[in-house]
C-alpha positions as CSV (number, residue, x, y, z in Angstrom):
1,X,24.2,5.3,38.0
2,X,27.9,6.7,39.1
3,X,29.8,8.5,36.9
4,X,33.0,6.2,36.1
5,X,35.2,9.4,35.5
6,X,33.7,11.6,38.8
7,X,32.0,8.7,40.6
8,X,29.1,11.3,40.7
9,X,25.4,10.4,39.9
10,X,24.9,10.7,36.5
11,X,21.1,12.2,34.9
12,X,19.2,10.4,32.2
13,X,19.0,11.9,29.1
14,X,16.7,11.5,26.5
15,X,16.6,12.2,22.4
16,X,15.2,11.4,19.4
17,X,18.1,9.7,17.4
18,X,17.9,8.1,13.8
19,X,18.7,4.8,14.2
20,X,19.9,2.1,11.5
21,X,19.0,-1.9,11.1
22,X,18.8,-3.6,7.9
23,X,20.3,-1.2,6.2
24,X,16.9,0.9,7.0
25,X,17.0,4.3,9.3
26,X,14.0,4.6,12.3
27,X,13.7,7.3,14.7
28,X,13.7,6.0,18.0
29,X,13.7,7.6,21.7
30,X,17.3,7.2,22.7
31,X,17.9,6.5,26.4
32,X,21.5,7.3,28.4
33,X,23.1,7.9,31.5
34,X,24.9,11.5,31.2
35,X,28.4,13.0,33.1
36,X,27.1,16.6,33.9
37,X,31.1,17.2,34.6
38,X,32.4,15.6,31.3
39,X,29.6,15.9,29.1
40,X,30.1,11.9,28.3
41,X,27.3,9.7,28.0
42,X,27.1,6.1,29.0
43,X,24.6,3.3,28.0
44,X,23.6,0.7,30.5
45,X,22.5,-2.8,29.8
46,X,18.6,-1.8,30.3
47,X,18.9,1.0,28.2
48,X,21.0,-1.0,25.6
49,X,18.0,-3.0,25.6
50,X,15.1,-0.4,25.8
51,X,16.8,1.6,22.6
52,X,17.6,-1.8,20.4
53,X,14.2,-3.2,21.1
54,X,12.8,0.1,19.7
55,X,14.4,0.1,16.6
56,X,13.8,-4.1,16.0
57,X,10.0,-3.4,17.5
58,X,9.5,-0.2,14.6
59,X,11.0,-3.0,12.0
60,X,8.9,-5.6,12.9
61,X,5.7,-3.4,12.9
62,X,6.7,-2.2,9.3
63,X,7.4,-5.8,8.1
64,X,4.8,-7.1,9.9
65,X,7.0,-9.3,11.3
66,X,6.4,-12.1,14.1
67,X,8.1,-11.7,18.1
68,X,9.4,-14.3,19.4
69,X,7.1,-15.1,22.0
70,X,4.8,-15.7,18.9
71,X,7.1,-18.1,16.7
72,X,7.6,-20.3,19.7
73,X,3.9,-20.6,20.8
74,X,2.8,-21.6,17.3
75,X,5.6,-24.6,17.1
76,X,4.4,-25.8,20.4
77,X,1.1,-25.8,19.4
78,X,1.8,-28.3,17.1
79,X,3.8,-30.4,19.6
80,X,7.1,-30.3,17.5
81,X,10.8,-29.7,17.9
82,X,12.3,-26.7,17.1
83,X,15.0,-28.6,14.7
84,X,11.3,-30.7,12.9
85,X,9.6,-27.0,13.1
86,X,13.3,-25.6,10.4
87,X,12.6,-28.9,8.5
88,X,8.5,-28.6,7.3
89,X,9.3,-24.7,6.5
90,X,12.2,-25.1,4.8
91,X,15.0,-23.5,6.8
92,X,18.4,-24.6,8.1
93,X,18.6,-26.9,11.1
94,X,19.3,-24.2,14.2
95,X,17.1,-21.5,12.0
96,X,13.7,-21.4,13.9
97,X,15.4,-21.8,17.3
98,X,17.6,-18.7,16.8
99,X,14.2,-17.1,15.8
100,X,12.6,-18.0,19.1
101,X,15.8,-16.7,21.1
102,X,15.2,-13.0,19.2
103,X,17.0,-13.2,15.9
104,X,14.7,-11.0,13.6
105,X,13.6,-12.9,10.5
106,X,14.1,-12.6,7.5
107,X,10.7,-11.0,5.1
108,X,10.2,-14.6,3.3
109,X,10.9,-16.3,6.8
110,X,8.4,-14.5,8.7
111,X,5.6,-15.2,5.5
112,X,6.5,-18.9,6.0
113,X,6.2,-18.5,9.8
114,X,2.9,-16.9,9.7
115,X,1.2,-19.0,7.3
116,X,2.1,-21.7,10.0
117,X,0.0,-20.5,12.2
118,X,-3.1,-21.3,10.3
119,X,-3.8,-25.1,11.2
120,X,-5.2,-25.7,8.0
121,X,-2.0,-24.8,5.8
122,X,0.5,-26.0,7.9
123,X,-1.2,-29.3,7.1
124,X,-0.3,-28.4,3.6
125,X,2.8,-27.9,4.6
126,X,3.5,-30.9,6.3
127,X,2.4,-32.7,3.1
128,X,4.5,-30.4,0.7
129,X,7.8,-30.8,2.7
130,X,8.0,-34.5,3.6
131,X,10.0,-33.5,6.5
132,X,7.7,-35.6,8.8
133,X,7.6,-39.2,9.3
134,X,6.1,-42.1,11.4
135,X,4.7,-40.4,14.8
136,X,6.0,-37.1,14.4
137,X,3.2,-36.3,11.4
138,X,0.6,-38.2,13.7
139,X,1.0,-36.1,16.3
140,X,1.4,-33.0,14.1
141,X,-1.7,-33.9,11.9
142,X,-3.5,-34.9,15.1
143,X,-2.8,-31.2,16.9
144,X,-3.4,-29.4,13.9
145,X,-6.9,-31.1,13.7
146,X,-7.7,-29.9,17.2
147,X,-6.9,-26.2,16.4
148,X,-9.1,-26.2,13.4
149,X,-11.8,-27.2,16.0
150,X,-11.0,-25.6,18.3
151,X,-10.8,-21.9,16.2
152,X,-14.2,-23.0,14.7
153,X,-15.8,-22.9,18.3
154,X,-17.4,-19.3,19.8
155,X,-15.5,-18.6,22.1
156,X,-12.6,-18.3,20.3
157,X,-14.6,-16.0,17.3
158,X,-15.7,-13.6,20.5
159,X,-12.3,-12.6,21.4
160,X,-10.9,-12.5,18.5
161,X,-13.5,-9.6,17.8
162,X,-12.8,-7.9,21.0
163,X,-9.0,-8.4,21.8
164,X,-6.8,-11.2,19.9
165,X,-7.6,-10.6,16.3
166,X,-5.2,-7.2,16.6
167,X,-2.1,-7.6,15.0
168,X,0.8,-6.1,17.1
169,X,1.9,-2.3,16.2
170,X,2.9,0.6,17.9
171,X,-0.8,1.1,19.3
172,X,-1.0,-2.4,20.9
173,X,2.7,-1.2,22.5
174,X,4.3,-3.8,20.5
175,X,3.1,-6.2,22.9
176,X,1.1,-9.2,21.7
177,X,-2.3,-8.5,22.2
178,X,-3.1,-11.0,24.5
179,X,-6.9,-11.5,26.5
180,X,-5.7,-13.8,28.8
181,X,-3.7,-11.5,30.0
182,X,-5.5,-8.5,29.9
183,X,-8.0,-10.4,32.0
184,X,-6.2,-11.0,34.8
185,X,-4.6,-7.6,34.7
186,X,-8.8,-6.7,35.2
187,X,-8.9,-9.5,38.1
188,X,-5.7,-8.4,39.8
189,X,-7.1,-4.4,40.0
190,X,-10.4,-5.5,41.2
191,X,-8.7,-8.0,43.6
192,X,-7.0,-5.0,45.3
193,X,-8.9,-2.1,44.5
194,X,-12.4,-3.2,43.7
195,X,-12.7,0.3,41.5
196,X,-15.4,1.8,39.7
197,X,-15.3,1.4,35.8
198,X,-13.7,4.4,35.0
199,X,-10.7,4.3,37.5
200,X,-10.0,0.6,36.2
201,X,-9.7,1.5,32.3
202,X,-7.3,4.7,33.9
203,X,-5.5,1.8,36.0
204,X,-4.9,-0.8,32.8
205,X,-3.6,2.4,31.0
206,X,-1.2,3.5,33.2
207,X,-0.1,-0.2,33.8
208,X,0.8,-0.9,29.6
209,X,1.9,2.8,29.4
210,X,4.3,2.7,32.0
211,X,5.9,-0.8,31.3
212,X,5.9,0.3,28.2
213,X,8.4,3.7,28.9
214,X,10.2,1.3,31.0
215,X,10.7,-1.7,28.6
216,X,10.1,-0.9,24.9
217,X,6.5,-3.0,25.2
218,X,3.1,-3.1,26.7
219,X,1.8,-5.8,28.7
220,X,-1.4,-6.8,27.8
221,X,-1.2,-5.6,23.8
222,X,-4.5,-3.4,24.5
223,X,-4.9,-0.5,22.5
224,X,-6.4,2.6,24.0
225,X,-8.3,5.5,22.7
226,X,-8.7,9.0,24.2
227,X,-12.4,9.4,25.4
228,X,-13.9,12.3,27.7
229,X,-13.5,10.9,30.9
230,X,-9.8,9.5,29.6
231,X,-7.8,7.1,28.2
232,X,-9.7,3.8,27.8
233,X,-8.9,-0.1,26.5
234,X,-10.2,-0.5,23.1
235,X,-13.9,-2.4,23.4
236,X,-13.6,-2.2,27.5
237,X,-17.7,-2.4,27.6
238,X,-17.8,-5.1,25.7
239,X,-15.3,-7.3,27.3
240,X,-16.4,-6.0,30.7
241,X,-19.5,-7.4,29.5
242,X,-18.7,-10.6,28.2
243,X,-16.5,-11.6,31.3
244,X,-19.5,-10.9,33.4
245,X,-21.2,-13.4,31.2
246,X,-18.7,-15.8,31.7
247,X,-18.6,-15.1,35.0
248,X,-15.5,-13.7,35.7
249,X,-16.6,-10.9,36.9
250,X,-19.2,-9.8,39.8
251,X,-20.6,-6.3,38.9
252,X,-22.6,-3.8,41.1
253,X,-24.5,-1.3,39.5
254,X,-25.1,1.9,41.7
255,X,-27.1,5.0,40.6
256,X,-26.0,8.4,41.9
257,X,-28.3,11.3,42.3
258,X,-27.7,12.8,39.2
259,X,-29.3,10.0,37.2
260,X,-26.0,8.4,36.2
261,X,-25.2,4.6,36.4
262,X,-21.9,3.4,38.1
263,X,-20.0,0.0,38.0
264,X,-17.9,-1.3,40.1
265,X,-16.2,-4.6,39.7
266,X,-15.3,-7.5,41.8
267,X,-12.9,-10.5,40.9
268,X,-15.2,-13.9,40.9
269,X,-11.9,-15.7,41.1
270,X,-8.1,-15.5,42.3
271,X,-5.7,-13.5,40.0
272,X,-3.4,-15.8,38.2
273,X,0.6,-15.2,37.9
274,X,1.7,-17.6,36.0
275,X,0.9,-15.6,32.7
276,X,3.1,-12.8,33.3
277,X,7.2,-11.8,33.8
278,X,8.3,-11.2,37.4
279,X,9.1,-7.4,36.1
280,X,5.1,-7.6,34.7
281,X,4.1,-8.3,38.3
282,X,6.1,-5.7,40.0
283,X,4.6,-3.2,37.6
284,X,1.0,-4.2,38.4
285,X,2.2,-4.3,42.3
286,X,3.9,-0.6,41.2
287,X,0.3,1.0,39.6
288,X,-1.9,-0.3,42.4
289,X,0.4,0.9,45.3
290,X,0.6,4.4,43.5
291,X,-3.0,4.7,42.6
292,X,-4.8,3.2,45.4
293,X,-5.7,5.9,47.3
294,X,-7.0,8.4,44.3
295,X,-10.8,8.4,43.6
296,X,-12.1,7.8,40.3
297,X,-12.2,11.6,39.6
298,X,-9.0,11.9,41.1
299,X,-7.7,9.2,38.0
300,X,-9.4,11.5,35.1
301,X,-8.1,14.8,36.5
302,X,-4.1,12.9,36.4
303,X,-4.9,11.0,33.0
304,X,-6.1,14.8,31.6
305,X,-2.7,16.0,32.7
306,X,-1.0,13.0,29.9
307,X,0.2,14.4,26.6
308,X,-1.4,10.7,25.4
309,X,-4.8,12.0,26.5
310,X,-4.3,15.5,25.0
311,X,-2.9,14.9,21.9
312,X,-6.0,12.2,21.1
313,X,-8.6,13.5,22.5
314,X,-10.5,15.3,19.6
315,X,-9.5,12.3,17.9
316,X,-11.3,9.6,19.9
317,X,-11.6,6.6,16.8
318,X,-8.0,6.7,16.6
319,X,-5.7,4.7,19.2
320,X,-3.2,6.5,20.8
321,X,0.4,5.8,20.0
322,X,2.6,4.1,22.6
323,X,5.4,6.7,22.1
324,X,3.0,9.0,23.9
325,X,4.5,7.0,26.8
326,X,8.1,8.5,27.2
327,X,6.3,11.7,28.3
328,X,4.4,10.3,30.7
329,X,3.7,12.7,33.7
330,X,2.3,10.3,36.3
């Protein structure tokens, strides 16, 4: 970015900074563009961005409030209008809308909100509030039925032990830890790369790490722990395991001559887009093109070199903190 004084490039600077929302003070890493001749510094709209969504992101955590992303996906599970969605919790007209387009809620808002997202209260709700009428609490009723099935089936228990049953923090990047996703972040590696184990877990880390120093927020939600051979997805044999069963996976097992067993996956399917941002693409496009060439030990010696790895790793049961990423080397 040019200097508007000198027209000279300017550097980024970095600091921790105290920052205030709701009256309540967080410490956040503060991101502008710097004059070296004037000494002034500048925000841009992407660092505007980067530093609010820290502060709203370390609020949320505390609060336990929902993103977003989240408020809107459990009205539409449901089938309802934004305006019906204000109307069986309680809130003004234009209320849950503004919540979907970022407005933070309120503490008792976000308690309503969440208790919505259990199929089996909101048809309490719907009763309680008389909001509903004719086809509207058909359809309602009729959707929130299904979930309740649908939640009682397998499938949905399995992930929520290995991924989805997270709630979002600063060790899931603030992102919304999502399987789906993290799934075809595995697939899109493999598609390209076809790596052993190891390099794949150092891949997915440097995918959510970095999109996370970029933007304020992981991509797949995953949180990661600091093991020997470096950072590594929470669970990653488990769900490796599981989408072999499910065949999502092809794995071929190889035994070296020191009596160790590799893996190395293959994609059993094409990668889907559709679940991710066009920035969340370019990031995955980003990682492969960097990595690509490295060999697997070639990934542990880089991940060794991250304060996230050497900070954690005499502490492997604890996740490593997303903040870790701002000091990324690689």
């Amino acid at each position: 970015m040019l200097s508007p004084f000198t027209e000279k490039e300017m550097v980024v600077r970095k600091e921790w900074r105290e920052m205030t929302f709701r009256k309540e003070i967080f410490k956040i890493c503060f991101h502008s563009w710097k004059c070296e001749d004037t000494g002034e510094e500048f925000e841009d709209e992407h660092f505007a961005q980067l530093n609010y969504n820290q502060v709203i992101n370390q609020y949320r955590e505390k609060y336990n409030i929902p993103y977003p992303d989240e408020i809107k996906s459990i009205r539409e599970k449901y089938d309802l209008s934004a305006i019906k969605m204000s109307h069986v919790l309680g809130f003004g007209d234009n209320t849950y809308r503004q919540y979907e387009a970022g407005e933070v809620p309120t503490q008792a808002n976000a308690r309503l909100i969440q208790m919505a997202a259990d199929p089996r209260k909101f048809l309490d709700m719907i009763d309680l509030s008389h909001a509903l009428e004719g086809s509207a609490i058909e359809k309602a009723r009729h959707n929130a039925g299904r979930l309740i099935n649908k939640a009682d089936k397998e499938e949905t228990v399995v992930r929520n032990y290995l991924f989805d049953g997270k709630r979002r923090s600063r060790f899931t990047g603030f992102g919304k830890p999502d399987f789906e996703k993290f799934v075809e972040m595995i697939i899109y590696f493999c598609t390209h790369q076809r790596p052993w184990k190891t390099k794949l877990n150092k891949l997915l880390f440097y995918a959510d790490f970095t999109f996370f120093k970029e933007y304020g927020v992981s991509i797949s939600g995953s949180e990661y722990y600091a093991i020997d051979m470096g950072p590594v997805p929470d669970n990653f044999n488990s769900i490796f395991e599981h989408l072999a069963k499910m065949e999502l996976l092809k794995v071929h097992n190889k035994t070296f001559p020191d009596g160790g067993v590799g893996e190395k996956y293959l994609p059993a399917r094409e990668f889907n887009d559709n679940l991710f941002q066009q920035q969340e693409l370019e990031m995955l496009q980003s990682i492969n093109d960097k990595f690509k060439d490295l060999s697997t030990q070639e990934m542990v010696d880089l991940s060794h070199k991250e304060t996230a790895w050497q900070q954690n790793a005499d502490n492997p049961h604890q996740p490593i903190d997303y903040l870790y990423a701002f000091e990324l080397k690689n």
